[in-house]
C-alpha positions as CSV (number, residue, x, y, z in Angstrom):
1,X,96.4,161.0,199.0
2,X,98.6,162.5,196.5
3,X,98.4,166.6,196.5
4,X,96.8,167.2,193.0
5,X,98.9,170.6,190.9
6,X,97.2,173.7,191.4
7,X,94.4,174.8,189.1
8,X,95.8,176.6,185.8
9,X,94.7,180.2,186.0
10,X,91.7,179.3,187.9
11,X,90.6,179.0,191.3
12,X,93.3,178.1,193.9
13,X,92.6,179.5,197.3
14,X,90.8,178.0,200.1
15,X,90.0,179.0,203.4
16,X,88.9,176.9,206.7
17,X,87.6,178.7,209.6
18,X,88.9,176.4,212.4
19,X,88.4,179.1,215.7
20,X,85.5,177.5,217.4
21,X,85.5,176.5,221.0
22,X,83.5,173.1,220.2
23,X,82.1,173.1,223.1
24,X,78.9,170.4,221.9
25,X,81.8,168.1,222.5
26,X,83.1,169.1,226.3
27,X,85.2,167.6,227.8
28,X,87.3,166.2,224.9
29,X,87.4,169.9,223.2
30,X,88.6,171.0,226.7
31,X,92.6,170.4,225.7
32,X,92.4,169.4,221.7
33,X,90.8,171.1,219.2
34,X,87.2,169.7,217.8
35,X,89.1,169.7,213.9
36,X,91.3,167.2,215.9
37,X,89.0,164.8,217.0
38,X,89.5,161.5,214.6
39,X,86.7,160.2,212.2
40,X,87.9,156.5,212.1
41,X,92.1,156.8,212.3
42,X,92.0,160.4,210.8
43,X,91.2,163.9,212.4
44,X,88.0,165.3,211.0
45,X,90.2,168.7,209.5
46,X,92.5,166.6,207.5
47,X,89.4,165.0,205.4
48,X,88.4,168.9,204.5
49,X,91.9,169.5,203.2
50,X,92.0,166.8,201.1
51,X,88.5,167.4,199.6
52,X,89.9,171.6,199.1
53,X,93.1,169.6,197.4
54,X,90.9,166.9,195.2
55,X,89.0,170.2,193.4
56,X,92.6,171.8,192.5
57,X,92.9,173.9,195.4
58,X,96.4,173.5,196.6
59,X,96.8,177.0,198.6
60,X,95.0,176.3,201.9
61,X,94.5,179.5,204.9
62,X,93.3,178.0,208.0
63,X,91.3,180.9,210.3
64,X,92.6,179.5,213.6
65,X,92.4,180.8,217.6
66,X,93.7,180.0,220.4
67,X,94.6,176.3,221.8
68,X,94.8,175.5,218.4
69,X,98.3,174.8,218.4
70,X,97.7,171.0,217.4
71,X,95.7,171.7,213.5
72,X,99.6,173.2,212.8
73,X,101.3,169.9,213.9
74,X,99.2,167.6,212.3
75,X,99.7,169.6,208.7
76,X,104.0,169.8,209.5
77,X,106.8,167.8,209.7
78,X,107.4,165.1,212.5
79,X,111.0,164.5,212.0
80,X,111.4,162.4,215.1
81,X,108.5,160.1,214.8
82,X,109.3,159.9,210.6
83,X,113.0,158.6,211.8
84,X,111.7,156.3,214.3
85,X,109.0,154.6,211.8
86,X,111.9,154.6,209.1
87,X,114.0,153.0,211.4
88,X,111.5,150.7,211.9
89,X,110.8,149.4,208.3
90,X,107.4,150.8,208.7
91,X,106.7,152.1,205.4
92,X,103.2,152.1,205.8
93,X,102.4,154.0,208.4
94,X,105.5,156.5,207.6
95,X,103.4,157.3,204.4
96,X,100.2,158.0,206.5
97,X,102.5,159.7,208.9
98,X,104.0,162.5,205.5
99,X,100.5,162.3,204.3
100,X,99.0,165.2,205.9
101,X,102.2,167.3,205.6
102,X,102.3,166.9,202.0
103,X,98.9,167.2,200.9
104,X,98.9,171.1,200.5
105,X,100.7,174.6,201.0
106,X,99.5,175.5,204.1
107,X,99.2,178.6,205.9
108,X,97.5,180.0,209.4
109,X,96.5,183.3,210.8
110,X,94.2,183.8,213.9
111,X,91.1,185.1,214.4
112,X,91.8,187.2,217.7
113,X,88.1,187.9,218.8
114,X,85.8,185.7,217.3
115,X,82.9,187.5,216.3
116,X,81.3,184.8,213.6
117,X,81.6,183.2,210.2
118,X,81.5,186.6,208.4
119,X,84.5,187.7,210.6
120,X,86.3,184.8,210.2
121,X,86.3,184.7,206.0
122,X,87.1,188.8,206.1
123,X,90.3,187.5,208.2
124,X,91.2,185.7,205.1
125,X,91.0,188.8,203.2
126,X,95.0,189.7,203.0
127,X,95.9,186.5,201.8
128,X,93.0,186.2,199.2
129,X,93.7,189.6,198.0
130,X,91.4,189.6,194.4
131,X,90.0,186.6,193.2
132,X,87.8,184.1,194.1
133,X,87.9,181.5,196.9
134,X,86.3,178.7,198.3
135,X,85.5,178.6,201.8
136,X,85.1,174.7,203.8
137,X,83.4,174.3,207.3
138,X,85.3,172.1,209.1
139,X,82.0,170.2,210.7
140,X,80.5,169.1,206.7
141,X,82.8,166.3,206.2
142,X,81.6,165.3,202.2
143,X,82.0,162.0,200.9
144,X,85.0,162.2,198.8
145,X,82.9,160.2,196.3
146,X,80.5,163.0,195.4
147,X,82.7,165.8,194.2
148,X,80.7,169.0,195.5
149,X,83.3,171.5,195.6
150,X,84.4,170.5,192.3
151,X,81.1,170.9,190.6
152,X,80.9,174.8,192.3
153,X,84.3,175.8,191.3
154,X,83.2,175.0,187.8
155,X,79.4,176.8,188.3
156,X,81.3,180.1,189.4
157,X,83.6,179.8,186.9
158,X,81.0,179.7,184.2
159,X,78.6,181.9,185.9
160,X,81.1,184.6,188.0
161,X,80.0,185.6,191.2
162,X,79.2,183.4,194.2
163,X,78.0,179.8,194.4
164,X,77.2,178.3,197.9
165,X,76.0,174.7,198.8
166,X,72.3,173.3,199.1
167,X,70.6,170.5,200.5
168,X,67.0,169.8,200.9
169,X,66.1,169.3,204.4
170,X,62.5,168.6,206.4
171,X,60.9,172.1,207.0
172,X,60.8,171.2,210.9
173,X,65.1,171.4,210.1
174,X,65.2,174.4,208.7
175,X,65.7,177.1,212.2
176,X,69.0,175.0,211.9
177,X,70.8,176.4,209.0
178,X,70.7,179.3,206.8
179,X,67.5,179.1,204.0
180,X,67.7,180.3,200.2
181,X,65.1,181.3,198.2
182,X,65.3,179.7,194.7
183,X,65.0,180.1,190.8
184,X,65.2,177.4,188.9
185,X,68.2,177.9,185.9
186,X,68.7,174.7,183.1
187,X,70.9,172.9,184.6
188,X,68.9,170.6,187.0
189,X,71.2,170.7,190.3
190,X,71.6,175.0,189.8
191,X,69.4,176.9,191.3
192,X,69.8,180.8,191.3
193,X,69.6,182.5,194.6
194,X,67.4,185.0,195.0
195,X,67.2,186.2,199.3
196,X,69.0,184.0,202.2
197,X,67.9,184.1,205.6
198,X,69.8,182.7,208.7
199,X,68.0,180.1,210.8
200,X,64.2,181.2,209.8
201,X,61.2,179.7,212.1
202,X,59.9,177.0,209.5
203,X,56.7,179.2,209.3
204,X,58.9,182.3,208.0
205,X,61.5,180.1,205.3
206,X,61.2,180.7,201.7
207,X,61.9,177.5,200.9
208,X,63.3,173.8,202.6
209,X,66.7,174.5,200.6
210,X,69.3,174.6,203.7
211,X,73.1,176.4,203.3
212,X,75.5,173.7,203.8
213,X,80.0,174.2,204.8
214,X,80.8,174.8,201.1
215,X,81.2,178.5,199.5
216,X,83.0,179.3,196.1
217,X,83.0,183.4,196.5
218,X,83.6,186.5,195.2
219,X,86.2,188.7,196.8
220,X,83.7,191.4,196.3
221,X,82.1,189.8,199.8
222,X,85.3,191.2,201.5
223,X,83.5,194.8,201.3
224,X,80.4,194.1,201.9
225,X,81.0,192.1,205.1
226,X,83.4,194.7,206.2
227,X,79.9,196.9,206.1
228,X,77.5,193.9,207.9
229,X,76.7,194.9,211.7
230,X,76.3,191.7,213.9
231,X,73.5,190.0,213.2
232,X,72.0,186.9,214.5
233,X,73.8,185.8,217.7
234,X,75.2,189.4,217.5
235,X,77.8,187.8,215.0
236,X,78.6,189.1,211.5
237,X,76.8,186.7,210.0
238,X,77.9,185.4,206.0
239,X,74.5,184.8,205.2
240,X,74.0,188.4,205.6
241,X,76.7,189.5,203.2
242,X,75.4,186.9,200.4
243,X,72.1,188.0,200.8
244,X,73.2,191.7,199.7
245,X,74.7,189.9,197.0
246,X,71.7,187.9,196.1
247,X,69.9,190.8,196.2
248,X,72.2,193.2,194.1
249,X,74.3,191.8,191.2
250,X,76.2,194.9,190.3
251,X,77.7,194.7,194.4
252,X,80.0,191.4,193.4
253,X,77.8,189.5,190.5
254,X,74.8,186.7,191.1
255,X,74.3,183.9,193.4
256,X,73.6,180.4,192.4
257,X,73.5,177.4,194.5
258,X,74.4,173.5,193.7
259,X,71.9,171.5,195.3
260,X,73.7,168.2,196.6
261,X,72.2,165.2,197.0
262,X,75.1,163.0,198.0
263,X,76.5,161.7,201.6
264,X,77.0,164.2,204.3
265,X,78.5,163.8,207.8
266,X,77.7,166.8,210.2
267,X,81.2,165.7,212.8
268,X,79.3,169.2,214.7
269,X,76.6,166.8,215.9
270,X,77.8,164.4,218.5
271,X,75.1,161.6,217.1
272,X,75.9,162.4,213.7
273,X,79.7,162.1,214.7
274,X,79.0,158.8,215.4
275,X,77.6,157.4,212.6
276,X,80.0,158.8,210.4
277,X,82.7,156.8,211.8
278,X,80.4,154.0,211.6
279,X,79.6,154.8,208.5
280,X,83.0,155.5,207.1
281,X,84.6,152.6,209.0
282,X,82.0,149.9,207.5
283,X,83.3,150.7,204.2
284,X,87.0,150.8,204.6
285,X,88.6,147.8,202.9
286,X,91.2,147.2,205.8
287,X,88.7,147.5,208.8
288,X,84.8,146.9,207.5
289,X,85.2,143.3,206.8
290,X,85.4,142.9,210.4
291,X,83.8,145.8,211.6
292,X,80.3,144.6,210.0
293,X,80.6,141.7,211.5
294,X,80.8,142.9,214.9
295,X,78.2,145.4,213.9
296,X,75.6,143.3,212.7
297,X,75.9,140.7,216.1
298,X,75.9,144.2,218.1
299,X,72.7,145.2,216.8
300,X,71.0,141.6,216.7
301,X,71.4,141.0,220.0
302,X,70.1,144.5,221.6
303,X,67.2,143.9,219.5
């Protein structure tokens, strides 16, 4: 994927919190990073750069901790494999190799104690500095065919303020994410965001509209989450500081949400893990030809 140039006076700046212990996924998160673990031939992070770098946003801050180590390599150089593969002839895979090196400016700076989601985006604070930013969860991989991010850079640069992501789930779903009460604005996948609550009990949610991975903030949040007290989990908690947004425009400017609709892979959830490199693999032109071949006598004959 060729890195895209950097959005002309608008938003550049992205930020991946990447400090997690992953431990859904013990033993393999024991030694390598969960970001690390490859969907099909590539590691999960490297599709959530790409998708910050398809929306324009070539500046990428990665909020890392320790053992970690391995989300740097993969984003530098490799001199002495890129020599061997040269040597080699091996033009493919040398591109694939330079790939992830040159997709974006990269930069890194750790967490130290990881005290939650709203900790992790005020570490991103220094290098943010004033304008807005979009955050990307590294577990919401989004099909690189349904642009989300793009479609909230351009909501908050119409609208100001924040924008975060929606999707409808069941109501018996919703004590998983974070829940957004909703107006209704003209434009049909907008909605404006009136309260947030983090993981309500189904009977308590204002609504079945769930807070997915992708943010497109104001830096005004930087100041109110330096104010937010652990919440849920004892964590500072981002939902927290949105809702004070939500609540307040003159603190940072509204809140809307883009509800998506498109495909989703939670890499988080070891089941859902799986079937996006099913998924993903099936419709690769090098390797679904075969693969659904396979697939389909798999399945037929543990019927």
């Amino acid at each position: 994927m060729n890195q895209l140039f950097p959005r002309a006076g608008g938003i550049s700046k992205a930020v991946i919190p990447a400090a997690g212990l992953g431990t859904r996924f013990l033993p393999a998160t024991k030694a390598t990073p969960k970001e690390m673990l490859p969907v099909v031939d590539k590691p999960a992070i490297q599709y959530v750069v790409e998708e910050a770098v398809a929306a324009g946003l070539s500046d990428v801050l990665m909020i890392t901790g320790r053992s970690k180590r391995a989300l740097e390599d993969h984003f530098d150089r490799n001199y002495e494999l890129e020599e061997a593969l040269t040597r080699k002839g091996d033009e493919a895979r040398l591109s694939r190799v330079q790939e992830s090196s040159d997709l974006a400016t990269m930069h890194y700076v750790r967490q130290g104690d990881p005290r939650g989601l709203g900790h992790a985006v005020l570490c991103a604070a220094p290098h943010v500095g004033d304008q807005p930013f979009a955050v990307l969860l590294g577990d919401d991989l989004i099909d690189p065919r349904d642009p989300l991010l793009a479609r909230m850079v351009e909501i908050q640069e119409r609208e100001g303020g924040s924008v975060v992501a929606l999707m409808e789930v069941e109501p018996s779903q919703i004590h998983l994410y974070g829940c957004a009460a909703v107006e209704a604005t003209a434009d049909g996948d907008v909605v404006r965001v009136t309260d947030l609550v983090e993981k309500p009990e189904p009977s308590e949610a204002p609504s079945n509209y769930a807070v997915i991975g992708r943010y497109v903030l104001d830096p005004a949040v930087f100041d109110i989450l330096r104010e937010t007290e652990p919440g849920r989990g004892g964590e500072i908690q981002l939902t927290d500081a949105l809702q004070k947004l939500a609540s307040d425009e003159k603190l940072g400017g509204p809140v809307h949400g883009v509800v998506f609709k498109g495909r989703r892979y939670d890499t988080g959830d070891r089941g859902d893990y799986l079937r996006a490199i099913v998924r993903l693999a099936c419709e690769r032109e090098d390797l679904g030809p075969d693969f659904r071949t396979w697939l389909r006598r798999y399945v037929n004959e543990e019927m």
